[in-house]
N, C-alpha and C positions, 0 to 999 in steps of 0.2 A: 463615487468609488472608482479608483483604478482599476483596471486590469490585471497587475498586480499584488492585489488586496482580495484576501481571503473574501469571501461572500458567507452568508446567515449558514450555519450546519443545515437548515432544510432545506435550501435553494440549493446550496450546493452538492447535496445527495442526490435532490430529484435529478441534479439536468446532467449527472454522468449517466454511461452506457451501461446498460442491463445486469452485464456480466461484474463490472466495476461495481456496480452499486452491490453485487450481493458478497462478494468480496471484504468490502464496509461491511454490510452489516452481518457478516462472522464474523468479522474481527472485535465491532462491538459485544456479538453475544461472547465470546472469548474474554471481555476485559481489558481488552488490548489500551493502551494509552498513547496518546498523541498522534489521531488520526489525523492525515494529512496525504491529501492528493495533488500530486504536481501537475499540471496540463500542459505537456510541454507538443502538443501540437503545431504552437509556433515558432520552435526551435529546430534545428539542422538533429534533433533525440532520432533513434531511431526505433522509437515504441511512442505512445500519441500521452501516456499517463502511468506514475507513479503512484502505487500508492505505498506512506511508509507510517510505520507504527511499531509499537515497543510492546514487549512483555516483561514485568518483573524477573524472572530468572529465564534460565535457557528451558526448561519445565512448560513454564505458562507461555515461550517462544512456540516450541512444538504442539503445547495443545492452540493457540490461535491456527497454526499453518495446518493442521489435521481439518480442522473448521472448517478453513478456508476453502482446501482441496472438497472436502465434502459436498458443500453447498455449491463448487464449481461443478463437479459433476454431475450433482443433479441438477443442473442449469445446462448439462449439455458442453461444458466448456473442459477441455482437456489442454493442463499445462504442457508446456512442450518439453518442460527440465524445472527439476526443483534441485536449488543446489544450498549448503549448508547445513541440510537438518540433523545430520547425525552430532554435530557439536553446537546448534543452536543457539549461536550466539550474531546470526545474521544468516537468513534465510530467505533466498531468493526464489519467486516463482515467478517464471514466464511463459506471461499469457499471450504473446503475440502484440495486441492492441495495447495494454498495459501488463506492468511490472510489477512485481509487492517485493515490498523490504519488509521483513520483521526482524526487529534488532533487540537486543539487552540495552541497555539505557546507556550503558558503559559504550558499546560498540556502536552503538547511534552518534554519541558524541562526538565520537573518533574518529567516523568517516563523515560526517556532518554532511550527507547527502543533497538535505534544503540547501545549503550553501554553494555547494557545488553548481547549479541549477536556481541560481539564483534569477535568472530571468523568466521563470516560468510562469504561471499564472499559480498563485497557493489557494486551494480552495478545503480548509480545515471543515471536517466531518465529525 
């Protein structure tokens, strides 16, 4: 396997950072669809990991980022800016170490973020 190449969803859950991992899994208890973390540690990024994911409407956008912010907190972890939420149709939270996208399926498209970031390491969750 490449470097490149997404790794098993349980390998690659275990071996991100505390805060990342619980991140994940809000967004799974949330429903969120197309977990996907970028490692772009060995890139010129200026954050160590993306992690980006969809919700069916701007609705189930806001309830995964509520989730998210929740379980960050009780982990101790305070975003520095959440931006988008009032029209959630891409909703940024910066955690320093990493970043979350939560998109509508339509707005994921259209910024095609993976792509952008295409030398990253993809490690689907």
């Amino acid at each position: 396997m490449t470097d490149h190449e997404a790794t098993s969803p349980g390998t690659a859950a275990e071996s991100l950072p505390e805060p990342l991992r619980q991140a994940v899994d809000a967004a799974r208890d949330r429903k969120a669809d197309d977990l996907l973390v970028l490692d772009l540690r060995e890139s010129d990024a200026f954050t160590d990991h993306f992690l980006i994911c969809s919700g069916h409407s701007p609705r189930q956008v806001t309830a995964i980022v509520d989730g998210m912010l929740a379980r960050l907190k009780a982990h101790g972890v305070q975003p520095s800016s959440v931006e988008g939420y009032p029209e959630a149709n891409w909703v940024l939270i910066d955690c320093f170490d990493f970043i979350v996208h939560v998109f509508t399926p339509e707005t994921r498209r259209f910024y095609a973020l993976e792509r952008l970031w295409g030398n990253a390491v993809r490690r689907e969750v």
